[in-house]
N, C-alpha and C positions, 0 to 999 in steps of 0.2 A: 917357046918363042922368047925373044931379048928384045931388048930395048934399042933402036937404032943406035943410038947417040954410048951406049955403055953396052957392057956384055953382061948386066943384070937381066936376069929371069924373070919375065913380068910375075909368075907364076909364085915365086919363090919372095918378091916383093911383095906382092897383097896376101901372102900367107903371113909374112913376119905384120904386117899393118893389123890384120885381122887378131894376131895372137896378143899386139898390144894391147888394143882396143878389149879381148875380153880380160886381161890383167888390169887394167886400168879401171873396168866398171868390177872388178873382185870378182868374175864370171870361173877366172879358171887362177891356181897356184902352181907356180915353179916347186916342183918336186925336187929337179936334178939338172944339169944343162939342157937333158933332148926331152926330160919328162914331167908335164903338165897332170894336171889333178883337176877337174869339174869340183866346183863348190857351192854347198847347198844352194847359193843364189843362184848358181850356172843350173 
C-alpha cells in the first residue's frame, strides 16, 4: 500500500521509523549499509 499524497510505501516507512527508533535507544548497530547487529541491550 502507498501513501495517497506520495508514492511512499507505508510499509517501507514505519520499517525505516522502527529501525531508527531501535538505533537511537542502542537496541540494534549498523553493521554495513543493509546490515544491523542486535546488541546486548536489544
Amino acid at each position: 500500500m502507498k501513501y495517497e499524497n506520495t508514492k511512499d510505501s507505508i510499509f517501507l516507512t514505519r520499517l525505516r521509523s522502527v529501525r531508527y527508533s531501535l538505533k537511537k535507544e542502542k537496541y540494534i548497530d549498523e553493521v554495513n549499509k543493509l546490515t544491523y547487529q542486535i546488541t546486548k541491550e536489544g
